[in-house]
C-alpha positions in Angstrom: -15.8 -66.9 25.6 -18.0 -69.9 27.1 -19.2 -72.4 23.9 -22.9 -71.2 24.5 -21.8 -67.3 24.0 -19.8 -68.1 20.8 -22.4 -70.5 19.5 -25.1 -67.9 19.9 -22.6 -65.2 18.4 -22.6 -67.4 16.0 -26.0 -68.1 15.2 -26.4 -64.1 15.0 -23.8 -63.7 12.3 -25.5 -66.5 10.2 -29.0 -64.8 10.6 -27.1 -61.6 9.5 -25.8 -63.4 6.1 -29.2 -64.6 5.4 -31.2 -61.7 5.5 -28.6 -60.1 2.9 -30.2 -60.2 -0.3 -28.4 -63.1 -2.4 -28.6 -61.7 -6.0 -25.5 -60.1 -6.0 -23.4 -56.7 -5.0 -25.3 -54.0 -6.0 -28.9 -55.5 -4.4 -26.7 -56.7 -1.1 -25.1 -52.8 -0.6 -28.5 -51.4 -1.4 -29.9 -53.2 1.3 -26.9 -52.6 3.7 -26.9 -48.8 3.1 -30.5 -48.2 3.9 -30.9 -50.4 7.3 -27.8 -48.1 8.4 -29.3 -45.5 7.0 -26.3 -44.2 4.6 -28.2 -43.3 1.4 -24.8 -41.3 0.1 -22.7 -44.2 0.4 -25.7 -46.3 -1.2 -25.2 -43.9 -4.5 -21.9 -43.4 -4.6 -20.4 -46.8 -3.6 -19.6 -47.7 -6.6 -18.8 -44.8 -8.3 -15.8 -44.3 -5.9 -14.4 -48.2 -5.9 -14.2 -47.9 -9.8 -12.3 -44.5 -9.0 -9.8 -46.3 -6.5 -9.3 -49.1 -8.7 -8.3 -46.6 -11.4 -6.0 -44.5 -8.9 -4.6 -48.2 -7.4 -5.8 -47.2 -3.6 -5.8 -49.0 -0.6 -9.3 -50.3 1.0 -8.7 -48.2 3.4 -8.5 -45.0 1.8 -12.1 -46.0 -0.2 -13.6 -46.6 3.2 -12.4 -43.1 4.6 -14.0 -41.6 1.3 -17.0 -43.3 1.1 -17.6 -42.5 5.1 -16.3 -38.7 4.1 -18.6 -38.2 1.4 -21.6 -39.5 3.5 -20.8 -37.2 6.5 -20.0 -34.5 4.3 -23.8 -34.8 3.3 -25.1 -35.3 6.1 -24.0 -32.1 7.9 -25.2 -30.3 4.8 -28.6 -31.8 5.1 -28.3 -30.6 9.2 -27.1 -27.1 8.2 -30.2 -26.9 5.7 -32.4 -27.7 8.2 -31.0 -25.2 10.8 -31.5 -22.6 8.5 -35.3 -23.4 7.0 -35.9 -23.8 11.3 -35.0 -20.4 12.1 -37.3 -18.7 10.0 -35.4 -16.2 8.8 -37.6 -13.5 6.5 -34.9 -14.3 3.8 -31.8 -16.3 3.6 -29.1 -13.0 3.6 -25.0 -14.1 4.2 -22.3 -12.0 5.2 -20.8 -12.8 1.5 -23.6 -10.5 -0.2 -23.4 -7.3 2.4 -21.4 -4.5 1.6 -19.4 -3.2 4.1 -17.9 -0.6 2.4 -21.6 1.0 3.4 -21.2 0.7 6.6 -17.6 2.4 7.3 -18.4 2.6 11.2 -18.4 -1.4 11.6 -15.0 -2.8 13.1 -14.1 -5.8 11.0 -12.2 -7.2 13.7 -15.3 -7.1 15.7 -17.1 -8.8 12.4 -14.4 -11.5 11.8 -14.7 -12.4 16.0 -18.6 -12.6 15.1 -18.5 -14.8 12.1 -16.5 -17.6 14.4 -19.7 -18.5 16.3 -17.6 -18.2 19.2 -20.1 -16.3 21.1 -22.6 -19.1 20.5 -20.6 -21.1 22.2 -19.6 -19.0 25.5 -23.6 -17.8 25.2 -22.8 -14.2 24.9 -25.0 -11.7 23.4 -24.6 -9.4 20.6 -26.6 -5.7 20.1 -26.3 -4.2 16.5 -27.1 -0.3 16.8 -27.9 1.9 14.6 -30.6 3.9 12.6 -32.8 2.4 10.0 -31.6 1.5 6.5 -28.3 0.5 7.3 -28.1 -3.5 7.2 -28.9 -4.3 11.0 -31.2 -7.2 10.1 -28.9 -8.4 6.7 -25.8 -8.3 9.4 -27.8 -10.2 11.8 -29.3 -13.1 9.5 -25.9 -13.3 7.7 -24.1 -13.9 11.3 -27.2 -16.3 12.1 -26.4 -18.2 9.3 -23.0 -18.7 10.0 -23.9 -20.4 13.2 -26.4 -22.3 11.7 -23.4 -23.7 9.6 -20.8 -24.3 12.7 -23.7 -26.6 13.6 -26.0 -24.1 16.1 -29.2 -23.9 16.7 -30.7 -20.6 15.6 -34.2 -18.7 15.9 -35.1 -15.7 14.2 -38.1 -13.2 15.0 -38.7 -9.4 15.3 -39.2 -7.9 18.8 -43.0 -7.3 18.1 -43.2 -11.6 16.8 -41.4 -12.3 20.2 -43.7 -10.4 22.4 -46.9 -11.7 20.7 -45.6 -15.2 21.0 -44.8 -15.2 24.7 -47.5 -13.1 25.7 -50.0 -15.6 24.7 -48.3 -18.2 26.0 -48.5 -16.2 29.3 -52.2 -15.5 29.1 -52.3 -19.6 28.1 -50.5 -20.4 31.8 -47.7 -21.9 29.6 -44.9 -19.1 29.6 -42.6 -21.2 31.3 -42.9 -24.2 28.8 -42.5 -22.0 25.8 -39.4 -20.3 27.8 -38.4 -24.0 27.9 -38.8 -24.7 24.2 -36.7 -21.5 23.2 -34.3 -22.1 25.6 -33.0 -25.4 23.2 -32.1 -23.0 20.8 -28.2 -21.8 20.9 -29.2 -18.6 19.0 -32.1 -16.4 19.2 -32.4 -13.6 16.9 -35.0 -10.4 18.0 -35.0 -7.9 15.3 -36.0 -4.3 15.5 -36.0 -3.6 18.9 -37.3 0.0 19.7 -39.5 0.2 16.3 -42.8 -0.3 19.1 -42.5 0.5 22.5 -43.3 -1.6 25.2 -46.3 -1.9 27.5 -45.6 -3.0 30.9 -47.1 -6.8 30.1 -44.5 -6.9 27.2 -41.1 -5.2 29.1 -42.2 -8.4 31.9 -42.1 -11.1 29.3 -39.5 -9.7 27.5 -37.5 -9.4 30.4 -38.3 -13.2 31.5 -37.2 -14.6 27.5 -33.9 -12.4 28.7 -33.1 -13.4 31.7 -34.1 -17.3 30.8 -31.2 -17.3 28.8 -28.7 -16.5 30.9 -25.4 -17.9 30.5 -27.6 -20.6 29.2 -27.9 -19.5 25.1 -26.9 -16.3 23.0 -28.9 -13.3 22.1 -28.5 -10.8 18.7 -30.7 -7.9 19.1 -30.8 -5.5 16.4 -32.3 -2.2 17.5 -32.5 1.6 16.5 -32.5 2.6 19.9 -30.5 5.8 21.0 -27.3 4.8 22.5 -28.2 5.8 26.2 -31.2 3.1 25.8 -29.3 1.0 24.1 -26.9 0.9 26.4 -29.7 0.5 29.2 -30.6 -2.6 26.9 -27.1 -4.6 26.8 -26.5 -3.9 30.9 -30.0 -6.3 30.8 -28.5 -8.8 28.4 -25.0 -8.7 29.7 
């Protein structure tokens, strides 16, 4: 290091000191944790070094719980997020559905679901079946799970979807909204088959589809006799 580098290093690390507040500890950590931008550690700092001292720790064990306990809130304040940005009608989980209602459903297929491992290949999921039996409660509890293994989700019923890109179409901007959806690992489109489509819709539709290939996921819930349905997933596949 040349004398000019280290004596500017040098004068940096003094600026540093002296823009720390000089009335003690508490003030000087208060002021650290918010220019980094670590409230947790700013409220639980202390907290936890009077635990160590009690439990005879090493300083570095009290770093890696401070820095636990301010990631550990960090990814909960992402995961909350997720969820109140994919506008589900109502916060369902997989915890609350009964799935002694719904005999049919391979829980192999469920447990393979619940790993977000789809997300991640972007492969698409169809849920069939006739009304009433928890297609939508299934699909917001699965998108919930990937909000929580840190995806992106979006949740909408067929109809919402249509309306949205339609006048986006009819705007000239169908390919920007495309665009916009596309940053979204998960999109949810409920109640597929409920309306039928018009030619303008099946065209749009088709385009949200086939933007997201290989690109991001797709959970359609439908009541769709199988034949259709199975019409439907040779699109997504």
């Amino acid at each position: 290091m040349t004398t000019t580098a280290a004596k500017t290093k040098a004068e940096d690390q003094a600026t540093a000191a002296a823009a720390l507040p000089a009335d003690g500890l508490p003030s000087q950590m208060a002021y650290l944790t918010r220019v980094l931008k670590t409230p947790t550690i700013g409220r639980v700092w202390e907290e936890l070094a009077d635990h160590a001292r009690d439990e005879n720790g090493s300083h570095e064990e009290y770093l890696a719980t401070v820095l636990q306990r301010q990631l550990a809130d960090r990814e909960s304040a992402g995961t909350t997020m997720r969820i109140r940005t994919a506008h589900f009608p109502a916060v369902k989980t997989l915890e609350d559905f009964n799935l002694d209602h719904l005999p049919s459903l391979r829980r192999d297929v469920l447990a393979h679901l619940v790993t977000g491992m789809f997300v991640a290949k972007a492969e698409n999921v169809i849920l069939l079946g006739p009304p009433g039996i928890g297609k939508t409660h299934l699909a917001i509890g699965l998108g919930v799970k990937a909000a929580y293994a840190g995806y992106s989700v979006l949740f909408d019923t067929a109809s919402n979807w249509i309306s949205r890109l339609t006048t986006a179409h009819h705007a000239g901007q169908l390919d920007t909204e495309l665009k916009k959806i596309r940053r979204y690992k998960l999109i949810i489109i409920d109640e597929v088959g409920y309306i039928p489509f018009d030619q303008d819709a099946a065209n749009v539709f088709f385009q949200l589809i086939a933007s997201r290939y290989e690109l991001g996921s797709i959970m359609v819930t439908s009541n769709l006799p199988f034949g259709k349905a199975h019409m439907f997933a040779r699109i997504c596949a």
